[in-house]
N, C-alpha and C positions, 0 to 999 in steps of 0.2 A: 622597343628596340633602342639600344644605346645610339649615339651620332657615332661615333665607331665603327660601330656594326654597317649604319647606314651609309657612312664614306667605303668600306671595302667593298660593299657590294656595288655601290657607282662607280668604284675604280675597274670594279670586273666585268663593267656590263660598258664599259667607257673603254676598256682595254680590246675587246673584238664584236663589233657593235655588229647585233645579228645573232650571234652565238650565244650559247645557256653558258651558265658556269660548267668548269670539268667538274665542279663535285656537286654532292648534294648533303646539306646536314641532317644527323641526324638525332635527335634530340638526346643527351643522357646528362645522367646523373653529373654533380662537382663542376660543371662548366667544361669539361674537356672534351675540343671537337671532334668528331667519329666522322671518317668518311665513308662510303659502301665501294668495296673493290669495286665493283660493274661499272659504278661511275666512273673512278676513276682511269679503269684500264679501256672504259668503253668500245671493247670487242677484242681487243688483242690479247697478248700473252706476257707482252711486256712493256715497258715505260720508262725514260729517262728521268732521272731528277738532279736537276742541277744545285750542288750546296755550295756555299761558301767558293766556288768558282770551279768546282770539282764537279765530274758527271758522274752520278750512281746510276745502276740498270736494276731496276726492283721485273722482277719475273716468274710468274704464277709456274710451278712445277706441272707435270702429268698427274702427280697426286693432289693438286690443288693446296699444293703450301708455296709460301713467300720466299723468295733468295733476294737478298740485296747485297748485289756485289759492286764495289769499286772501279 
């Protein structure tokens, strides 16, 4: 485990002490992190994500595909 790796995850378990992380990694190929929707949406349907000061609504359809609207 890089000191990196180890400062983000003290920062996440320092930011709501008590609580898991919202995600969970899961391991793949090139380094690039994978989250599992379950975790993420952890029972709903839909989820706020705050960018650059902007709020996006990422939200799981009836057919089980992704809308991320503005």
């Amino acid at each position: 485990m890089t000191p990196s790796t180890n400062s983000r995850k003290q920062r996440l378990s320092l930011s709501m002490p008590g609580a898991r992380p919202a995600y969970t990694k899961v391991p793949v190929s090139k380094g690039k992190p994978q989250l599992k929707s379950d975790d993420l949406f952890s029972g709903t349907r839909e989820i706020n994500i705050l960018h650059n000061d902007d709020t996006y609504r990422l939200t799981i359809t009836k057919q089980g595909k992704l809308i991320l609207t503005k």
